[in-house]
N, C-alpha and C positions, 0 to 999 in steps of 0.2 A: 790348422794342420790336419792332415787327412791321408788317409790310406786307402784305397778303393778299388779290388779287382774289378775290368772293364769287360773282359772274356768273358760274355753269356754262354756261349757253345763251343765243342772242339769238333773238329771236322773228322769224317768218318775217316778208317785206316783199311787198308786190302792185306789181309794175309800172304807173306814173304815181299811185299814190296815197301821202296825207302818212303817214311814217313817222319814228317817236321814239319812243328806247329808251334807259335810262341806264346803265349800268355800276356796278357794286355795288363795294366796297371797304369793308376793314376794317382800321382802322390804329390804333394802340397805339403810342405817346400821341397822342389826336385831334390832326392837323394837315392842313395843305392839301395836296391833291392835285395832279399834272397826268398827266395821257393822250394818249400818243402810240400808232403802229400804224408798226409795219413798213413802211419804204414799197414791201419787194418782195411785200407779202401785204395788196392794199389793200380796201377795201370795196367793196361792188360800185356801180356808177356811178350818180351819181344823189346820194349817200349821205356825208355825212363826218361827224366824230367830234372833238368841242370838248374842250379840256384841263379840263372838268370830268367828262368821259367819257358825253357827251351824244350818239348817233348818231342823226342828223337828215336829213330832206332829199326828195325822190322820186325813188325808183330808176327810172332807165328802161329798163333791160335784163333778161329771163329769164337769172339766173345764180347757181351754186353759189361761191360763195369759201370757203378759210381764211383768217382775219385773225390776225394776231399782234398781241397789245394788251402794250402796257407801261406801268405806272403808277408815277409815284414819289412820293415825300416826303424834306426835307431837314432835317436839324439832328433826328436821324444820316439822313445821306443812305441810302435806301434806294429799292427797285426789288425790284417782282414781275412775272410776263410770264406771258401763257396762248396759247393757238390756241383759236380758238372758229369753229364754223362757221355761214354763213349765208347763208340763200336766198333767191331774189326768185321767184317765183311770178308765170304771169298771170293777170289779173283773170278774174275769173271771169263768163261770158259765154254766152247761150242761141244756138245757134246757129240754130236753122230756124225763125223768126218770119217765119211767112207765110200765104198763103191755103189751109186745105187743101179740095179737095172730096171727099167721099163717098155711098159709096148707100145709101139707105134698106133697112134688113134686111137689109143685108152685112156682114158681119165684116169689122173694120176693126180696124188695128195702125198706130196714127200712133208713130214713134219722136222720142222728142223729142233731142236733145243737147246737150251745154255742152261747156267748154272751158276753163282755167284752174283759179284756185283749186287747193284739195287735197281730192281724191278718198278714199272714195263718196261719191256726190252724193245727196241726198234731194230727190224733188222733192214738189210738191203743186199742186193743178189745182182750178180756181174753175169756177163755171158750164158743166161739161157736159150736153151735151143727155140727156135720158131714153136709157137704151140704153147711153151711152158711161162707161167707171172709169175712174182713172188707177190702173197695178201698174207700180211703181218708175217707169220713165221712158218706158212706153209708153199711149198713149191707146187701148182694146181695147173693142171689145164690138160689138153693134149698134141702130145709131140707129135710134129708131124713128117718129120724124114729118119730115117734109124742109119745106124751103122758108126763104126767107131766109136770113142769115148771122148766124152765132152767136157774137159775140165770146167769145173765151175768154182767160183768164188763169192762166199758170203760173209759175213759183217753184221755184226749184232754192239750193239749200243746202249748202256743201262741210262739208267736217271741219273746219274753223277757224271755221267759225259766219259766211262770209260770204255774201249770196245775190244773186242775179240776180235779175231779173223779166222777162216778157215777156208780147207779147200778142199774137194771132192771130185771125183769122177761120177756122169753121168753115162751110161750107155743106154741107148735107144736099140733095141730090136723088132723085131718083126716075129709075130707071135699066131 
């Protein structure tokens, strides 16, 4: 007869978004479980943990916790406990969505940024004019016809596969 949490890790959470994760367990001879959590090592807020070992909820705060999980089974009454840690993360978010202007056949270095999420960010970039690349997260090169305003769309990507989108106007002048 045996009790034995199987959950080494819980998976990161993004602040204001739905998060659910269940708690693994192995028990010998199959019976029911319940899950409890330390109440001096709690989950981070937003967030609680149903006695089938269900954590559910939307966290609202950027924060690191250790949680102490304890699970039992009775009839022989038994009890395992782990520390397992876990993050909330902010959303992941483009930060300078806005108008840029530039000049015709000038070297031009627009820097894009984000913010959130888990870093390196990968970004990618839709409809640049003639003249302009995207290399990692800056817009470089020179444009080569001006006039009007050039919508553009980029796309930023963290390490956990979540992504941002945004959109900005570009104008090209002649200077």
């Amino acid at each position: 007869m045996s009790i034995q949490i199987q959950t080494k890790a819980i998976p990161m959470a993004f602040c204001n978004q739905a998060y659910s994760f269940t708690m693994e367990v192995k028990v010998s001879p199959q019976r029911e479980v319940a899950w409890k959590i330390n109440k001096e090592t709690p989950l981070p807020w937003g967030l609680q943990l149903n006695d089938k070992g269900q954590i559910s909820g939307i966290p609202s705060t950027v924060q690191q916790v250790s949680v102490q999980f304890y699970v039992s089974a009775q009839d022989p009454d038994e009890t395992d406990t782990c520390i397992l840690n876990m993050k909330v993360y902010r959303r992941l978010a483009i930060l300078n969505e806005k108008c840029w202007e530039v000049s015709i056949l000038a070297f031009q270095d627009i820097v894009l940024s984000a913010e959130g999420g888990v870093e390196p960010y990968q970004w990618t970039c839709d409809s640049l004019p003639v003249g302009l690349k995207l290399e990692k997260n800056v817009i470089t090169g020179k444009p080569q016809a001006s006039g009007g305003m050039t919508p553009v769309s980029v796309t930023v990507k963290d390490n956990a596969g979540n992504t941002a989108e945004g959109k900005f106007q570009l104008r090209i002048t002649r200077k």
